[in-house]
N, C-alpha and C positions, 0 to 999 in steps of 0.2 A: 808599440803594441799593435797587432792588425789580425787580434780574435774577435770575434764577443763573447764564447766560451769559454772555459776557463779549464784545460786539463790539469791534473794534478799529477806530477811525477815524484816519486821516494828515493831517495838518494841515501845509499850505505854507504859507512864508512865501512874499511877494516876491522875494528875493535866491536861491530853488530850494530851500533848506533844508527838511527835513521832518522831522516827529517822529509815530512813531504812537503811541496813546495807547488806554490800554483805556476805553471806556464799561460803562454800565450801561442795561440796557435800560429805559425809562420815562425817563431820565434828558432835559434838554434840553442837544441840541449845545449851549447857552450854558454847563451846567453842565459839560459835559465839560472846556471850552476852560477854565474858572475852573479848577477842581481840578487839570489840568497846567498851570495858568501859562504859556496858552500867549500869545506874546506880541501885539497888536493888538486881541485880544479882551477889551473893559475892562469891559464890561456894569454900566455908569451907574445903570442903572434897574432892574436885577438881576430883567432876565423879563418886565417888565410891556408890553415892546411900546410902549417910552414914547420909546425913544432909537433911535438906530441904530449904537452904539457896541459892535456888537456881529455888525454885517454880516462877512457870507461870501458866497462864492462856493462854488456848489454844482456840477458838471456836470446839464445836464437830463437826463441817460439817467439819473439818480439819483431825479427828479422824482416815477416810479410810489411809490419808495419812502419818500422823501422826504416828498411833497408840493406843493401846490404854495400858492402865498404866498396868504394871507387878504387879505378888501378892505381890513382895518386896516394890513397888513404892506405891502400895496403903496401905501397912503398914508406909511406912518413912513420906506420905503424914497426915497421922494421928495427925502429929506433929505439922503439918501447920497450921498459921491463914487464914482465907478464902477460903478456900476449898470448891470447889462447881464441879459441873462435868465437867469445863473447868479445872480442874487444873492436872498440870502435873510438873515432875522435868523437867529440862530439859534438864537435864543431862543425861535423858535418850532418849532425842527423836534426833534422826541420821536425820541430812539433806541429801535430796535426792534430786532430780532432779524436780519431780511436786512441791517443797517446796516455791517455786518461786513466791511471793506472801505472804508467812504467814502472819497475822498479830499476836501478842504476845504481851499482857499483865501483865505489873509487878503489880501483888495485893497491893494494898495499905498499908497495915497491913507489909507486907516485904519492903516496901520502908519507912515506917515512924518508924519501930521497928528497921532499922538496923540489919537485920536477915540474 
């Protein structure tokens, strides 16, 4: 952990369900998602940008803070079911300090295919 602050990010599932979850800032949404067990988020490749078993949905007004997807991420995301311009790994997006608030989206298609 290498915050002292403690953002909170909200994690949908498909079915409306939400759980919010404390992060750590430097931490990566993928680690957030492992450490609460949250479910759809399976991260195969544990970071490396190798899978996409690990896709979210982000809102774009989140984007400045966020990020916005590497030419790598937008080739791994090519893999993905549901892909639309909220989608991101999230293995690739670093918590920060304004994170405080996200809300995140696990795609359906990754939570019913076991991906």
């Amino acid at each position: 952990m290498t915050g002292t602050r403690t953002p909170t990010i909200t994690f949908v599932q498909p079915d409306g369900a939400s759980r919010e979850v404390v992060a750590w800032v430097g931490m990566s949404l993928m680690e957030v998602a492992l450490r609460a067990s949250i479910p759809g988020i399976d991260a195969k490749c544990r970071g490396h940008c190798a899978c996409v078993t690990c896709h979210v949905h982000i809102d774009p007004a989140w984007r400045t803070i966020t990020g916005s997807p590497t030419a790598i991420e937008e080739d791994m995301l090519d893999f993905a079911f549901a892909v639309d311009a909220r989608s991101r790994l999230s293995c690739q997006v670093r918590i920060n300090y304004v994170c405080d608030g996200l809300r995140v989206e696990v795609p359906m298609a990754q939570r019913t295919l076991g991906l």
